[in-house]
Steps between C-alpha positions, in 0.01 A plus 500: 500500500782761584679429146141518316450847736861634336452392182156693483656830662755468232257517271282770638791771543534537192385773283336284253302299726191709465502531190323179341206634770519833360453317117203343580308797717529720246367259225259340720349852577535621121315251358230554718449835451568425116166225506323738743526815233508391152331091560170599384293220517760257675301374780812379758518516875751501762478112478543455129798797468700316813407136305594608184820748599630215684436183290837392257305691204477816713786611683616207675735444270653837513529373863663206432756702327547731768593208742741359254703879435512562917593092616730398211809674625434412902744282460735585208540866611638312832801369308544783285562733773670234751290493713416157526802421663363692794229289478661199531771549776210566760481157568176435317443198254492589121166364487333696759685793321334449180171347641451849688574686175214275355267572761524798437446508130211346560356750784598788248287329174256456784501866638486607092210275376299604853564831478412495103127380625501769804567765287248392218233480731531804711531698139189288362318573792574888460412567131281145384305422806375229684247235324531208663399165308465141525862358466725787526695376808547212340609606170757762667666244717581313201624729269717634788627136623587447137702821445661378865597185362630620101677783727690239722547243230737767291634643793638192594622417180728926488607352846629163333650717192679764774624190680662314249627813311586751742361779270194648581472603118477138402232437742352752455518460091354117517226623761364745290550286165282194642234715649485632099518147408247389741241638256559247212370158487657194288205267374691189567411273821886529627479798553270505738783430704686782474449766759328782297195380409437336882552847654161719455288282743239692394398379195317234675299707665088471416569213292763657296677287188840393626791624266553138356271187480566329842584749712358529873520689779647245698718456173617843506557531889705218483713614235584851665575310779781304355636789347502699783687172662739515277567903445560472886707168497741657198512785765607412836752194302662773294507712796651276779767379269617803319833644650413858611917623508 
């Protein structure tokens, strides 16, 4: 808990931090206004702006790139500047080093894609109103969890990339090229086994079409969870081995 605390003040003090926040206030709030003044006939409340800001085909993708250009350097910037070797000579394992660096990723991609539906609400609720429907919850939660997950999913695939590279450019680069990618769909049964067309959960949402024949839910969950296994396992093996001097 105290390395997870340090890693996140390390974050925070920096001038940049707020930023990413900033990004999506401002556009969360504009668009609002934007529907509010010139929608004419667009009949959308506070529920369907926050569902449909924060779903993968809104905004949530925007998010998911945020995460990646704020996490991928956590740990790349460390050895760029030397400071991992401070790190490392406090007597702490190299896996709770990089596990707290994770953790916090993840809290950060968390704080973004939370803070994405906060603000989208409270500016929905200003300028569209509230009319409440049947469903609305319901359809919010899961165009929110699935943001969450696409979010994390690519984050932890920078954090791989800034691992194994050192360069926060490179993780950076492949983050932002695969959540690009992430849009195109192969109509071949393998590759329903490649990562990109597994990641937007929501498509099965309402009895959505899956991507490609035979694809599931289950199908999909299980897939992101075996390359999230392995993102992390490439991780912490390059990281414990690799000779810091």
């Amino acid at each position: 808990m105290n390395l997870i605390i340090n890693e996140w003040l390390k974050m925070s003090k920096k001038r940049s931090f707020f930023i990413p926040y900033a990004i999506i206030a401002v556009i969360s709030v504009t668009i609002a206004w934007v529907i509010k003044r010139w929608g004419g006939e667009m009949d959308m409340s506070v529920y369907g702006y926050t569902t449909l800001m924060s779903s993968i085909a809104g905004f949530g993708k925007f998010a998911a790139m945020l995460a990646i250009i704020f996490t991928a350097g956590i740990v790349s910037k460390e050895h760029s500047q030397g400071t991992i070797k401070f790190l490392l000579i406090r007597g702490q394992s190299r896996v709770k080093i990089l596990a707290s660096k994770y953790v916090v990723a993840l809290l950060f991609t968390l704080s973004l894609v939370v803070w994405l539906n906060v603000t989208c609400f409270a500016s929905g609720a200003l300028f569209l109103g509230i009319k409440q429907s049947s469903g609305v919850w319901n359809n919010l939660l899961i165009a929110a969890g699935s943001s969450l997950v696409y979010s994390i999913v690519y984050m932890t695939l920078a954090f791989m990339m800034g691992v194994l590279t050192r360069s926060s450019g490179a993780a950076m680069g492949l983050g932002m090229t695969s959540v690009v990618l992430s849009s195109i769909v192969i109509p071949k049964s393998f590759y329903k086994y490649v990562l990109f067309p597994n990641v937007d959960l929501s498509v099965y949402s309402h009895g959505g079409q899956p991507p490609i024949e035979g694809m599931t839910l289950p199908f999909s969950i299980a897939v992101l969870a075996v390359y999230i296994v392995l993102f992390l396992g490439a991780s912490f093996v390059t990281f414990k081995r690799r000779d810091i001097a």
